[in-house]
C-alpha positions in Angstrom: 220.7 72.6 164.8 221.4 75.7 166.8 219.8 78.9 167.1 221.3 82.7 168.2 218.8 85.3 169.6 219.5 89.0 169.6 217.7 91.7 171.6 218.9 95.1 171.0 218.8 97.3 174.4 216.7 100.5 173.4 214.7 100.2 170.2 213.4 103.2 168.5 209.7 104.1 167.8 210.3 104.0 164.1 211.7 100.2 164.6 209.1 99.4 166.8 206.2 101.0 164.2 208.5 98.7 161.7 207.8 95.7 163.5 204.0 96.1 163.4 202.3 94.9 160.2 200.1 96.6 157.8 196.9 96.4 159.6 198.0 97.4 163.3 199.6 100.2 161.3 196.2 101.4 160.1 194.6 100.7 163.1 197.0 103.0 164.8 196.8 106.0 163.0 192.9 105.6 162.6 192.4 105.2 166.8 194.9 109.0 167.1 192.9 110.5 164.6 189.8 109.7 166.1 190.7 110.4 169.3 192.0 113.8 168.0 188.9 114.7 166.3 187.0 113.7 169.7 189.1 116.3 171.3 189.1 119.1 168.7 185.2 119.0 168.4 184.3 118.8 172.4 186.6 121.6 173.0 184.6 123.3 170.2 181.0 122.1 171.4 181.9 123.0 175.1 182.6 126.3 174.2 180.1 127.2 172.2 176.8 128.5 174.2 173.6 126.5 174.1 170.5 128.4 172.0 167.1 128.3 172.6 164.0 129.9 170.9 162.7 133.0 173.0 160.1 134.1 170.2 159.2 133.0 167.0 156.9 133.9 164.3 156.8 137.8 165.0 155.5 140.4 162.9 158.4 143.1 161.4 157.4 145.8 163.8 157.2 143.4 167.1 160.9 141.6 166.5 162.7 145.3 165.9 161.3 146.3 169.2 162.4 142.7 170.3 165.7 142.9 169.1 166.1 146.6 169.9 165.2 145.9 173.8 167.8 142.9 173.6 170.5 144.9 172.8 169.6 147.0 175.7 169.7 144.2 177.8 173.4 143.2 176.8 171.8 139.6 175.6 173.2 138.2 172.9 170.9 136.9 169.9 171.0 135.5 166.7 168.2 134.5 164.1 167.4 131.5 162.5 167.1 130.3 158.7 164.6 132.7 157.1 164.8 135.0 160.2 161.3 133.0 161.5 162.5 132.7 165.1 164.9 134.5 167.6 167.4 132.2 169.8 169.3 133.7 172.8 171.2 131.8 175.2 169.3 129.1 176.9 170.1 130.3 180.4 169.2 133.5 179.6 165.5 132.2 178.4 163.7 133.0 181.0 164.8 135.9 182.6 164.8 137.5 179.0 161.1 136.9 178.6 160.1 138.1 181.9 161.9 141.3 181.4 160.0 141.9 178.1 156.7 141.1 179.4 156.8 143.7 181.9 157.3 146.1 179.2 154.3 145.1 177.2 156.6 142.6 174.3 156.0 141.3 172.1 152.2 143.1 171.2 151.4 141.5 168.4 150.6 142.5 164.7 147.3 144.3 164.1 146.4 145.4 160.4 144.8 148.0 160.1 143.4 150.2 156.3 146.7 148.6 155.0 145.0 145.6 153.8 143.2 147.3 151.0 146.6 148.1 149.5 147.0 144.3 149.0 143.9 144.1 146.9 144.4 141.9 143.7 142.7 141.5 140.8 139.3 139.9 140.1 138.2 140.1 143.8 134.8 140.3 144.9 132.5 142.5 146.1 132.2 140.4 149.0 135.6 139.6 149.2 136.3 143.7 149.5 133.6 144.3 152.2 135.3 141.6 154.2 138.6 143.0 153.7 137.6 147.1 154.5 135.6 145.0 157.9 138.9 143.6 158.9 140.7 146.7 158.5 138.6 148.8 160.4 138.7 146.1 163.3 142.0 147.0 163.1 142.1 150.4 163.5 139.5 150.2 165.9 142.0 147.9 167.7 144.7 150.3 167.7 142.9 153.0 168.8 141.8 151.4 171.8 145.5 149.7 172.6 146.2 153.0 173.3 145.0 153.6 176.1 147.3 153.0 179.4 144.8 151.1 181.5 144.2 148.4 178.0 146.9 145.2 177.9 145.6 144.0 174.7 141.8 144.4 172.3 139.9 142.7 169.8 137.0 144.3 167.8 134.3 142.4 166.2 132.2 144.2 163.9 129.1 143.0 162.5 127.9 145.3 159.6 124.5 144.2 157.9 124.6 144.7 153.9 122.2 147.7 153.3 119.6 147.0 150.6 117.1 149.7 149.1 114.2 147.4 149.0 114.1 146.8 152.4 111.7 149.2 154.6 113.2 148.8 157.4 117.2 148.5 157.3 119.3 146.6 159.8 121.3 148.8 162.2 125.3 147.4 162.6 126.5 146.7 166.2 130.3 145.8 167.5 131.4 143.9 170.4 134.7 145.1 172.0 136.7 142.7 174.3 139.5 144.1 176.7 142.2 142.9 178.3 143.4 145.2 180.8 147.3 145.3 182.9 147.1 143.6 185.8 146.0 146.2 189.0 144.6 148.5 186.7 140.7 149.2 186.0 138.6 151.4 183.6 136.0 154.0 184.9 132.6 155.0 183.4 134.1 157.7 181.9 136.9 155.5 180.2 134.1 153.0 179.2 131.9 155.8 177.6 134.9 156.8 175.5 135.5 153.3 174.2 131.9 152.9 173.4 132.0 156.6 171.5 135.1 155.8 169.6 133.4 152.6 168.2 129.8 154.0 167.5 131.5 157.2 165.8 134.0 154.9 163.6 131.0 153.3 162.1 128.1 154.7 160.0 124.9 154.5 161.4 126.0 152.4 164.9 124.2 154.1 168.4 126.2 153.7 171.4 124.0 151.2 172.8 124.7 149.0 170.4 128.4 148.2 171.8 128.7 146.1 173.8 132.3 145.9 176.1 133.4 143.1 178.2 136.7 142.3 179.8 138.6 138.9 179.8 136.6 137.5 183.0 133.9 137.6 180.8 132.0 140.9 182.4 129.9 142.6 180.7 131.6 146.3 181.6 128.4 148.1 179.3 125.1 148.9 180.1 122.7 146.9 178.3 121.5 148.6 175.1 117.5 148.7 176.4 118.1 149.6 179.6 116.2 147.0 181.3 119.6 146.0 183.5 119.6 149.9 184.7 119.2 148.1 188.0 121.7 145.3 187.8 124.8 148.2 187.2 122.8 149.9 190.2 123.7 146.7 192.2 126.8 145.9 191.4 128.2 149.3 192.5 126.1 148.8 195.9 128.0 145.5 196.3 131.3 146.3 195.5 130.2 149.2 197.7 130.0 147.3 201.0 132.5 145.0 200.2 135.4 147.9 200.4 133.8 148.6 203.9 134.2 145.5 204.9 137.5 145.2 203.4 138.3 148.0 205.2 136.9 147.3 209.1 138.4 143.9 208.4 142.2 145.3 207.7 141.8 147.7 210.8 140.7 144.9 213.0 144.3 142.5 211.9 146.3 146.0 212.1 145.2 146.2 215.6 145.6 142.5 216.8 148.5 141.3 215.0 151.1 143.1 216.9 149.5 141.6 220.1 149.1 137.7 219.3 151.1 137.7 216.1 151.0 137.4 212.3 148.4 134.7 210.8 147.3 133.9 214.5 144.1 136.0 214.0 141.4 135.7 211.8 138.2 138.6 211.0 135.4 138.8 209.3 133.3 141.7 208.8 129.3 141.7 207.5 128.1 145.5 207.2 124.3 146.0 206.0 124.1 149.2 204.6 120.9 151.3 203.5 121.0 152.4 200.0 117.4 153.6 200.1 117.3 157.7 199.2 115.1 159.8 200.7 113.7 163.3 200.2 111.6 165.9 202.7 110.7 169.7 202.6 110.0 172.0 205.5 108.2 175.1 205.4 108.2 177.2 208.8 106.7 180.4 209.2 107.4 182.8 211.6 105.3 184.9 214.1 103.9 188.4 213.5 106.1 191.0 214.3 106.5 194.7 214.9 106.0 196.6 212.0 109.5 198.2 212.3 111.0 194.7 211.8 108.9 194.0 208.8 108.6 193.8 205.7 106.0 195.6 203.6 105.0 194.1 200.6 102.1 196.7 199.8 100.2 200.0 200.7 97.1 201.3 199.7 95.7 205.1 200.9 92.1 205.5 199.9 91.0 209.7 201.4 87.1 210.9 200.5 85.9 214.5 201.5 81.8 214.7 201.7 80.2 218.7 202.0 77.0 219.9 201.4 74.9 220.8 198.2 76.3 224.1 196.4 73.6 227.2 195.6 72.5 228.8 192.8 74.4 230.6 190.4 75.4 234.0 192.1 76.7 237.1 190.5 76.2 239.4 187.4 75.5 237.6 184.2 78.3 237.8 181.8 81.5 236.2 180.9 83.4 236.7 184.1 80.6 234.8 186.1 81.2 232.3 183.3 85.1 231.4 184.3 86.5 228.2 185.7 87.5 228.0 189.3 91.4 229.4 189.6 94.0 226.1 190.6 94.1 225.4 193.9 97.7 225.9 196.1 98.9 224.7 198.9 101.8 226.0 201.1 104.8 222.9 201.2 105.0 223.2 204.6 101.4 223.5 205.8 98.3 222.1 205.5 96.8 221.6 202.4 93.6 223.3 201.5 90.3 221.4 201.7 88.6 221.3 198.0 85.6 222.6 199.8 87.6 225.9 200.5 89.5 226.1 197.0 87.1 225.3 195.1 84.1 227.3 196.4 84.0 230.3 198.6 81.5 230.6 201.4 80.7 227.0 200.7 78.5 225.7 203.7 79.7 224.1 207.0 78.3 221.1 206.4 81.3 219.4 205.5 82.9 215.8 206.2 86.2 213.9 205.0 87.4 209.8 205.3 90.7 208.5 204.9 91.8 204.7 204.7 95.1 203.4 204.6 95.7 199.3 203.9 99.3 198.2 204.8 100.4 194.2 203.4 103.4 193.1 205.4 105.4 190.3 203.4 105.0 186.7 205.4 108.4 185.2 206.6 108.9 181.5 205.9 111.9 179.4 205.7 111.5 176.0 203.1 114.1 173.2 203.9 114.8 170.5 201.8 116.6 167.4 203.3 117.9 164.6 201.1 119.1 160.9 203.0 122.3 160.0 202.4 122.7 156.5 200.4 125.2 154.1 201.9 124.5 154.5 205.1 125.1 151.8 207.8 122.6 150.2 209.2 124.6 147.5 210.9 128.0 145.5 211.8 128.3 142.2 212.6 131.9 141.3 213.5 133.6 137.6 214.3 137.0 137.3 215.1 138.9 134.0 215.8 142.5 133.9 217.9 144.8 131.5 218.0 146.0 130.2 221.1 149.3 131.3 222.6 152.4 129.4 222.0 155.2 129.7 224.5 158.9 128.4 223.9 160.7 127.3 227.4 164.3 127.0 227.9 164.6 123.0 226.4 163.1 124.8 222.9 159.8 122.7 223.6 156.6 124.6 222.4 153.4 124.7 224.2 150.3 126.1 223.2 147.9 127.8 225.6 144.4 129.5 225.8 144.1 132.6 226.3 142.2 134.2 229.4 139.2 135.5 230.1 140.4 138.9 230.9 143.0 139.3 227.9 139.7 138.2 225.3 137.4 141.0 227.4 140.4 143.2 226.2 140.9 142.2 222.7 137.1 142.3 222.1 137.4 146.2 223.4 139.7 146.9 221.2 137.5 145.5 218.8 134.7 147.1 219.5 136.4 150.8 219.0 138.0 149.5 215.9 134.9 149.3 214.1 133.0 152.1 216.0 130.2 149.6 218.5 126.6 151.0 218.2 124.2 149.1 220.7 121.5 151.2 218.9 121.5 150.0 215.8 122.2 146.4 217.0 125.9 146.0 216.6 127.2 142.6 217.3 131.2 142.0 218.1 132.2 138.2 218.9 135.7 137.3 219.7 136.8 133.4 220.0 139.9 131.9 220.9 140.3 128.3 219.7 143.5 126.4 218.4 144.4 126.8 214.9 144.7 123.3 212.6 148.6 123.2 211.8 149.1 124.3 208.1 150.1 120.8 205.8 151.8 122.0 202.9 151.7 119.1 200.7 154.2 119.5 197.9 154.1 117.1 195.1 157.5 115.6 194.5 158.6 114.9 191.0 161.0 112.5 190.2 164.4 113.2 190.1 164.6 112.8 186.3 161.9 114.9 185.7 163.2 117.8 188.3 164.3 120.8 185.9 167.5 121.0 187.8 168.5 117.6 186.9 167.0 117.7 182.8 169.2 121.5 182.9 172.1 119.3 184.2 171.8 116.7 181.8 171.3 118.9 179.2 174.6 120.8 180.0 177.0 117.7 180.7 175.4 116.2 177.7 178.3 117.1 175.3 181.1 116.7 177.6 180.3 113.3 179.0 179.5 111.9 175.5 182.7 113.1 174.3 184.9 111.7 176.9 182.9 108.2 176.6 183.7 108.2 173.0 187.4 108.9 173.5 187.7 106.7 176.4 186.3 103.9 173.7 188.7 104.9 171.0 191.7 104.6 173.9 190.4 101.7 175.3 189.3 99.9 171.9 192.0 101.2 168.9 194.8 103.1 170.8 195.8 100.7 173.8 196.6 97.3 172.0 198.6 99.2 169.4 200.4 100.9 171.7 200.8 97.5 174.0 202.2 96.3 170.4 204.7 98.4 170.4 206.0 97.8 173.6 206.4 94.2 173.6 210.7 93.3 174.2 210.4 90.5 172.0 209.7 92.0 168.6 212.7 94.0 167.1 215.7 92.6 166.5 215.6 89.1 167.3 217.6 86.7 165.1 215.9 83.3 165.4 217.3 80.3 163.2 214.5 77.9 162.1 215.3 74.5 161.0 214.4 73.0 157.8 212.8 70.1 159.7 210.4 72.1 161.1 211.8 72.8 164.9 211.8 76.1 166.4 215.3 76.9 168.9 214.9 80.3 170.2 216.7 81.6 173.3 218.3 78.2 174.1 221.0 80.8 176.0 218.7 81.9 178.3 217.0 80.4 181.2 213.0 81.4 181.3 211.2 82.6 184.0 209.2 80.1 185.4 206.5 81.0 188.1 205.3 78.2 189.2 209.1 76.0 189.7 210.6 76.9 193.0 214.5 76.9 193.1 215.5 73.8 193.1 213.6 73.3 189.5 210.8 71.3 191.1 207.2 72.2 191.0 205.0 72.0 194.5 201.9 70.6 192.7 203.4 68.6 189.8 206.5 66.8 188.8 209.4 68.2 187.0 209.1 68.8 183.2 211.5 67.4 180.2 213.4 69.5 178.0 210.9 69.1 175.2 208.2 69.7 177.1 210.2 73.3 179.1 210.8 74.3 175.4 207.1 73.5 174.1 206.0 75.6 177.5 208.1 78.6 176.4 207.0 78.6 173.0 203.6 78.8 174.6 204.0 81.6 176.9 206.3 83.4 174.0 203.0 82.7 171.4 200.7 84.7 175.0 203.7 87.3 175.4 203.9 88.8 172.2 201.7 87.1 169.3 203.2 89.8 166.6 206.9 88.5 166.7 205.6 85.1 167.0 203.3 86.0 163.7 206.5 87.4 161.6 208.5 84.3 162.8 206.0 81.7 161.3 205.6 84.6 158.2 209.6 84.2 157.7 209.1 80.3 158.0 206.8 80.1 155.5 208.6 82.5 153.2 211.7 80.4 153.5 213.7 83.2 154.4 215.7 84.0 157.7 214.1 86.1 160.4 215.7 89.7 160.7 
């Protein structure tokens, strides 16, 4: 029995795909398809951008303005199913939103008189009075979003039903709740607006019966019966002397920081201030003067003539006797003629006249009316702490050291004129130097999972990691022994002559390689090996080698045919 071996020198890949059977085949071309697809579909996945939601569930008029300050922006967006969300790049998340906020986006839907369009059939009275309330709450709403100073509004109504049998009907009121940007304020005559627009939107509604707070919960109106007159009154007075003190405070670390340094002083400022107002008037009167220099407020001349009786009757009876007296005249430069002389001739000399003459000179007076300021200091109280000095030598050690008595007389000077020292009124100016508690920032680690930087970073590498792990496992698991298949010596084109008893001759030519025999053929652990047992050992290691040819061998035997 004898047996001939073959080995072509350089085998082809379609005879060494020939020599594989059926199932390595399949397994094969499955493993480069995978690992294909694996490819084709991380290329695609790394490519394509990550989206995230920025807003969702927006009214139509708040995602156009959305969308329209997007495009702006150069951000790229897309919608999702139904258009119920907007996605934008998830690195761009963020940013996106902060740039929006600062110009007042999204606002939010607010329906106004548009809801009584929507009104269907068979609805109630009550359902109708609901639906006019909410509309005007709306508009209302509107109204007062547009103002500069107001972030954001709500209106609450609450609008009593009006019924003819009552005598006395129930008057509606509204509560308005602001929101305003951040730095901004309202001022009473902002306030009284708001309160006017709501009381003249509604039938019957006073302006004390709206009420206006902010978000902080502050009640911004005046109460509706005046009672809390005082508590406004108060609140003005406080915030009053808190800007002076604010103010003496900021002068004082203006003045002292460039000296010791930045957050090494510390001030605080206590002003008392009178708020009580107070009135007098002052009426002065001045001497008597000459009557050149005065004023006359009146004059009075009172002149009487007294003469002696008249005689008889004198003369010829008759008419001419009979005659009135002629009208007295009197030259315009001279004197003027008595009545005694004008009116009867060779009247007696027993004659007398009076004159009087009452003069009223106007009284001068001068009426002053003083008025007290309010707000007016009554006293400061001032307490400033300073942080010791800290010096640096040449080594780049740090000291700290107090400072001296004559630079604290100096600082507390300065002090002093800062805030404008009365001894009078009882002014009080203490300045301390003391050694400041070091600053412990104590930062709260979070784990390094739960850092955003690493869950980003996850996120991102995410795709490309899990696509290389899967095509590393198709390589590894499908690809590799296929391809270690294929390059096996032993497969193609070895012509192998199997006995009918059963024997197996292969490669009787050629002399194996055997590791562990030295030269001479002997082993250095065990004894030399027969010929049976040298062919059973390289039927063995051909079985390890390359199972596949062995497999088509025994597949030939079996058949009854002759290898290839």
């Amino acid at each position: 029995m004898s047996a001939v071996a073959a080995i072509p020198v350089n085998p082809t890949i379609a005879q060494r795909l020939a020599g594989l059977d059926q199932g390595q085949r399949m397994r094969l071309a499955l493993g480069v398809m995978l690992f294909v697809a694996i490819g084709v579909i991380g290329l695609v996945m790394g490519r394509q951008a990550e989206w995230r939601v920025l807003y969702s569930n927006l009214a139509d008029k708040d995602g156009g303005a959305v969308i329209a300050q997007l495009t702006t922006m150069n951000v790229p967006y897309k919608y999702t199913e139904g258009g119920g969300a907007i996605l934008v790049p998830a690195d761009r998340v963020h940013d996106a939103r902060l740039k929006l906020a600062t110009l007042g986006l999204p606002k939010g839907s607010v329906n106004g008189f548009e809801m009584m369009e929507s009104n269907r059939f068979g609805m109630t009275q009550f359902q109708e009075r609901l639906t006019f309330q909410r509309g005007l709450e709306g508009e209302l709403t509107r109204s007062i979003q547009a103002l500069s100073s107001v972030a954001n509004a709500r209106v609450h109504l609450a609008l009593p039903n009006q019924n003819g049998f009552f005598r006395e009907q129930q008057k509606p009121s509204a509560s308005v709740l602001l929101s305003l940007h951040p730095g901004r304020t309202l001022d009473k005559a902002q306030l009284a607006g708001i309160i006017h627009l709501v009381a003249s939107s509604v039938p019957e509604m006073s302006a004390s019966a709206v009420s206006v707070l902010d978000d902080t919960g502050k009640l911004l109106s005046a109460p509706s019966d005046g009672s809390g007159s005082g508590l406004g009154v108060d609140a003005e007075q406080l915030q009053y002397a808190q800007q002076i003190e604010q103010i003496y405070n900021r002068r004082i670390l203006d003045i002292l920081e460039p000296v010791v340094g930045r957050d090494n002083v510390k001030a605080q400022v206590t002003a008392e201030l009178d708020f009580s107002q107070t009135e007098s008037t002052t009426e002065v009167h001045k001497p008597n003067q000459t009557p050149d220099t005065s004023a006359v407020r009146s004059q009075q001349v009172v002149e009487s003539i007294n003469g002696a009786t008249a005689g008889p009757p004198a003369g010829v009876p008759g008419a001419t006797s009979n005659q009135p007296p002629a009208q007295s005249s009197a030259p315009i430069n001279g004197q003027p003629q008595t009545l005694a002389a004008s009116g009867q001739q060779g009247a007696g000399a027993n004659t007398s006249s009076k004159k009087e003459s009452i003069i009223n000179y106007e009284v001068d007076k001068t009426v002053r009316v003083i008025k007290g300021a309010s707000g007016v200091i009554k006293r400061i109280n001032v307490a400033v702490v300073v942080n010791n000095q800290s010096t640096t030598d040449n080594k780049g050690k740090t000291t700290s050291t107090p400072l001296t008595d004559a630079q604290i007389e100096k600082m507390t000077a300065l002090v002093r004129e800062t805030v404008g020292f009365n001894k009078d009124r009882g002014d009080s100016v203490n300045l301390m130097n003391a050694a400041f508690a070091p600053i412990k920032n104590e930062v709260s680690e979070l784990p390094l999972w739960r850092q955003p930087e690493v869950v980003d970073l996850a996120r991102s590498m995410a795709w490309p990691l899990g696509t290389l792990a899967l095509a590393t496992l198709v390589l590894l698991g499908v690809i590799r022994p296929a391809m270690k298949s294929l390059s096996q010596p032993g497969t193609f084109g070895a012509t192998t002559t199997v006995g009918r008893s059963g024997q197996i001759d292969a490669l009787e030519a050629e002399q194996p390689d055997r590791p562990q025999l030295t030269a001479d053929g002997k082993s250095h652990e065990q004894a030399p090996l027969s010929n049976s047992e040298l062919r059973l050992e390289d039927a063995r290691k051909l079985t390890r080698d390359n199972p596949a040819a062995v497999a088509n061998i025994v597949k030939a035997w079996i058949n009854g045919e002759a290898p290839a």
